[in-house]
N, C-alpha and C positions, 0 to 999 in steps of 0.2 A: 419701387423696384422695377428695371427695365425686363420687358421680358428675356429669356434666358434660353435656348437651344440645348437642350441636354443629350451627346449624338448616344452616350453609352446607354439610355431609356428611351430617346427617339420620340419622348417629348419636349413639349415649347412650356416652359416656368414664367408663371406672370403672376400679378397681382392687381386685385379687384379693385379698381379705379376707388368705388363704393364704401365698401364693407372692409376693404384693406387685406380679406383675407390670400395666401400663396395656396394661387391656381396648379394644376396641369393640366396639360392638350395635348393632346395627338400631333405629333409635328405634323402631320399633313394638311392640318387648319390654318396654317401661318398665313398671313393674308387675309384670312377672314373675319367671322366674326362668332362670338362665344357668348354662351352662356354662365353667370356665376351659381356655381351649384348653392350656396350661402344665402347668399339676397336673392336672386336672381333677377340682376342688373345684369344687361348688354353693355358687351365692350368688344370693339376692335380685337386680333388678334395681331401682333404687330410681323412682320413678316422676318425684320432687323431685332438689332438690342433696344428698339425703343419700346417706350411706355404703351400699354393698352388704354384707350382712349373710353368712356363713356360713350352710347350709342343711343338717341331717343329719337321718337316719332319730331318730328320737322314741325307738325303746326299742335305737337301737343306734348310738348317738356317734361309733363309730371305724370304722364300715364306710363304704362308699364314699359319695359325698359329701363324708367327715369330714374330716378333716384324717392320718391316718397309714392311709386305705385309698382315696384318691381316685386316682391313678393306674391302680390298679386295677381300678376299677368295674367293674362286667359291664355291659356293654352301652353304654359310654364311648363306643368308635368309631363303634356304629351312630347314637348321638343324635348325630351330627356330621352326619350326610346327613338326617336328620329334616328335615323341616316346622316351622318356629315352633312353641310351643306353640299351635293351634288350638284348645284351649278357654279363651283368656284373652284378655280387650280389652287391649288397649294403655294406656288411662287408669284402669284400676283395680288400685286396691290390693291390695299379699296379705292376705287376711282368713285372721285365726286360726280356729281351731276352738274353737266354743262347746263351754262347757262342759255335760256332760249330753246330747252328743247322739249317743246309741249309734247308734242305723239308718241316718242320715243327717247330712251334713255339708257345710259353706260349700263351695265351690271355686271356681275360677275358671269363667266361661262366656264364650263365643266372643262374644255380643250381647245377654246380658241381667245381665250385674254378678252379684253377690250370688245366685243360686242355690240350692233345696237340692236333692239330687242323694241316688239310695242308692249305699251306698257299694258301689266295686269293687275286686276283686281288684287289676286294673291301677295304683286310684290308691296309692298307700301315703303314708303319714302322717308328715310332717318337721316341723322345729323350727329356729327360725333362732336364733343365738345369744343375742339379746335375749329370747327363750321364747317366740314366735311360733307357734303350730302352724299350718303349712296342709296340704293336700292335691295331689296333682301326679299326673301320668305320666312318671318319670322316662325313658323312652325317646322321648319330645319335648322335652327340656328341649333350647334350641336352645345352642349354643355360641359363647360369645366370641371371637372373633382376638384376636390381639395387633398394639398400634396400631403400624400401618405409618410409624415415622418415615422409616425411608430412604427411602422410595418419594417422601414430603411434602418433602425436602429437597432430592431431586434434581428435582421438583417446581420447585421455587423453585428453586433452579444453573440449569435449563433456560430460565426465565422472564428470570435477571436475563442469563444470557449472550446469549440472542436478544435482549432490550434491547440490550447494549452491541454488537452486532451490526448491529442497525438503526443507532443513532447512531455507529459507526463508516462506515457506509452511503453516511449522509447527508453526513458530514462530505469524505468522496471526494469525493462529486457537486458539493456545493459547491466544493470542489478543483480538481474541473476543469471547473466551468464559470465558475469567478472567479481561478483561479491561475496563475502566469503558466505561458506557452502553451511548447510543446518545442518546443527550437533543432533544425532541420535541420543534420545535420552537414556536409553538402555544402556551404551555403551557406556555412560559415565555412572549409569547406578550400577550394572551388574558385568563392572569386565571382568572378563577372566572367567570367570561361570562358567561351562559348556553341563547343560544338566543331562546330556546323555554320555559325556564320561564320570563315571566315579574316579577320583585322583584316589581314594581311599586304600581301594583293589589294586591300583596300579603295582606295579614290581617295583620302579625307582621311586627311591626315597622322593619322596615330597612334603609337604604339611597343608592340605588340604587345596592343593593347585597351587602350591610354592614350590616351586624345586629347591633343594636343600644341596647345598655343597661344604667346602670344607672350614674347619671352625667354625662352626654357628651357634652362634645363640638362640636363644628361645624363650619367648618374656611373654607368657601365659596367662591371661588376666584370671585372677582370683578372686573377686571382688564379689558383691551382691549383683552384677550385673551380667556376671556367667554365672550364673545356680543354676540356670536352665541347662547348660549343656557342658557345664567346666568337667563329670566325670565323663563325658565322653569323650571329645574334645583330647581331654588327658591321654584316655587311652588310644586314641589314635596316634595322636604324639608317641606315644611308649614304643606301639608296634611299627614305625618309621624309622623311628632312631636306631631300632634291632637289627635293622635291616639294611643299616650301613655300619655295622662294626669297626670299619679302619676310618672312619670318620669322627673328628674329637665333637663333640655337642656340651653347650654349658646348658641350661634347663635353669630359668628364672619363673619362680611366681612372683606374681605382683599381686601381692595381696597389703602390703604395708609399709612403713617406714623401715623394716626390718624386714632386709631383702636377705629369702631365702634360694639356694642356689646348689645346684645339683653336675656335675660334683661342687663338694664343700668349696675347693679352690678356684678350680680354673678349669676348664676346657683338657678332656683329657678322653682318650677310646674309652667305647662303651661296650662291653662285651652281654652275653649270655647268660656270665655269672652277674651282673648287675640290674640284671632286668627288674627281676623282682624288688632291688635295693630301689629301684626307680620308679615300678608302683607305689611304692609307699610312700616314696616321697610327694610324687606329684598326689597321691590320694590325703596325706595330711593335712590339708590345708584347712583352714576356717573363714571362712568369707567374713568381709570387712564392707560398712556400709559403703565408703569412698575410697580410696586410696591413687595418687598418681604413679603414673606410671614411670615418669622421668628417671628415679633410682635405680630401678634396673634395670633401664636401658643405659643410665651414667654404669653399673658394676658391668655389662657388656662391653662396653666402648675398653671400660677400664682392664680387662680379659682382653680385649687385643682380638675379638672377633671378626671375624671375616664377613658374616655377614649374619644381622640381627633380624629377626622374626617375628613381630610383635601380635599376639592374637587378641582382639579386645573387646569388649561387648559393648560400648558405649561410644559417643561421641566426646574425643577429647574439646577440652576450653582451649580458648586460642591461648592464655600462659604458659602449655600442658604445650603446646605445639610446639611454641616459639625456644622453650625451654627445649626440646628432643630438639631440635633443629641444631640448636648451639651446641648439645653433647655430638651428636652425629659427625658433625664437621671437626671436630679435633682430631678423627681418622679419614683422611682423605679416603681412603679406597674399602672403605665400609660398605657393605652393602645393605641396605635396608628396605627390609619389605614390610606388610601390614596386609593382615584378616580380619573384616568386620565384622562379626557375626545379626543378624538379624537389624543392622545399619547402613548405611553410606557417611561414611566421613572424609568431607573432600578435603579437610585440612590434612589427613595423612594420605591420601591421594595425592596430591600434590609432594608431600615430603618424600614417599615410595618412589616418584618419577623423576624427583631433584636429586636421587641418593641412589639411580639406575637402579631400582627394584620393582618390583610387582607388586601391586594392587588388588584386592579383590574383597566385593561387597558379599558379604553368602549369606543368604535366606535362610532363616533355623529352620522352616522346613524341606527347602533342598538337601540342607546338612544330615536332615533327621531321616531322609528317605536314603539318600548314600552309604549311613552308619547301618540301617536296617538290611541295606542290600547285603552288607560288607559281613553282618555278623549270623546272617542265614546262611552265607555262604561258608562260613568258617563251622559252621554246626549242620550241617544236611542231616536233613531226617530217611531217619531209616528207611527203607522199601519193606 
């Protein structure tokens, strides 16, 4: 391998005449002469793209420098903490040793090139494999490392993984300032809720935070799945529906395949005189293990209601869904709400929202604290 000028590290890349291992140098040794940190075999430092040369003692081949005593060397480890060679420029050549010149001899100089110098004890006299003679201090001869690939690799790992770090970064931010936004989960378990209004007390007709308008149905679940709250529940219904006398209401339980229905007919004013005919009714009932509900939302549709009310204690089966879905739609301008009591059912969630109605999940014990408020109020104790 030729040596190599690296300007963006500002050293000189070569390889060990010797042992073959890829040197680095200080570019400012160019010209001179190195140490292999490996073997350490002497070699030329070339100053060009050429090859670094082998360096050994002149009248002794195989001592240290050479190639079978370089490990060896005397004085190997202290040239490692040395200083650069400080009698050689950086841009000059190694000049051989003319011939014929006993007293004195070429060597290198710190800032004036070409030199002649009497010779020392200290310099001693090498030969590089091509027959090169020069002159040195081998206890300055500065020494090569060996090129750092791990360090240049994990180098670049470091580089590329910060990149994909950054544009993973970005690509968040973008995220969430353009992706769709997170559902509150409250909002989908308990809309409609407000637990510091009672809809109960209110003046306008409702059913429990339904507003109630005109022709409505009312499909009341009777089942084993309101035993807990179906005689309340009921009676709230009763005292609503009083409370709008010029309004027709049909009053469906759903308790079974024999749908019961309040009036017997159809949708018709519910006056003062009827009140009591209306407790009875909704209080007759006998709860049934199962029962769907579809029937009397089909006898609603089929009454020509305006808008159906459905109160339920359980979560409907998705047949139970798909079925109300198909009766709903044979009256385009139905309107259809849903009450879950101590549930969330998003299958009628969704039907409420497809059918412009209202939704709402209610907690049997928010239900149970409303009805307590509603019926202290209606009974005040004496002073």
């Amino acid at each position: 391998m030729r040596a190599r000028h690296n300007p963006t590290m500002d050293v000189i890349e070569l390889e060990c005449p010797h042992c073959g291992d890829e040197l680095e140098l200080d570019a400012a040794f160019a010209g001179s002469v190195c140490r292999c940190s490996t073997c350490g075999t002497l070699m030329t430092v070339p100053s060009d793209k050429g090859r670094a040369e082998r360096v050994v003692r002149k009248d002794r081949p195989d001592s240290p420098g050479g190639a079978s005593g370089a490990s060896g060397a005397p004085g190997a480890s202290s040239s490692r903490a040395e200083s650069p060679m400080s009698s050689s420029r950086a841009d000059s050549p190694i000049t051989p040793v003319e011939p014929g010149a006993a007293d004195s001899t070429t060597i290198l100089s710190p800032d004036k090139g070409r030199v002649e110098k009497p010779r020392k004890k200290s310099e001693e006299e090498f030969v590089t494999d091509s027959g090169q003679a020069v002159r040195f201090v081998e206890a300055r001869v500065p020494t090569a490392r060996k090129k750092k690939k791990v360090i240049r690799a994990t180098v670049i790992g470091g580089f590329v993984l910060f990149v994909l770090a950054l544009v993973g970064l970005i690509v968040l931010a973008v995220n969430l300032l353009f992706g769709p936004k997170p559902v509150d989960p409250n909002a989908d378990k308990n809309p409609g809720v407000d637990p510091t209004k009672n809809p109960i007390v209110e003046t306008s007709p409702n059913l429990l935070g339904v507003p109630i308008g005109n022709e409505t149905a009312v499909v009341i679940d009777g089942t084993e799945f309101s035993r807990r709250w179906y005689t309340k529940v009921s009676e709230v219904v009763s005292k609503h529906v009083m409370m709008a006398p010029t309004t027709d209401f049909l009053i469906v339980t759903w308790t079974d395949l024999t749908v019961k229905t309040f009036p017997a007919a159809k949708a018709e004013k519910i006056g003062e005189g009827k009140k009591a005919e209306l407790e009875r009714f909704l209080g007759n009932v006998t709860p049934v293990n199962k029962a769907s509900p579809v029937p009397s939302v089909q006898f609603a549709v089929d009454a020509r209601a305006n808008q159906i009310v459905l109160i339920s204690g359980r979560i409907l089966e998705e047949d139970e869904l798909a079925k109300l879905e198909a009766e709903i739609r044979k009256r385009v301008d139905t309107r259809f709400d849903a009450v879950v009591i101590d549930h969330h059912d998003a299958g009628l969630q969704k039907l409420a929202k497809d059918n412009l109605g209202v939704y709402i999940s209610l907690p049997l014990e928010q239900f149970e604290t409303w009805y307590d408020a509603w019926k202290a109020g209606d009974n005040p104790k004496p002073e």
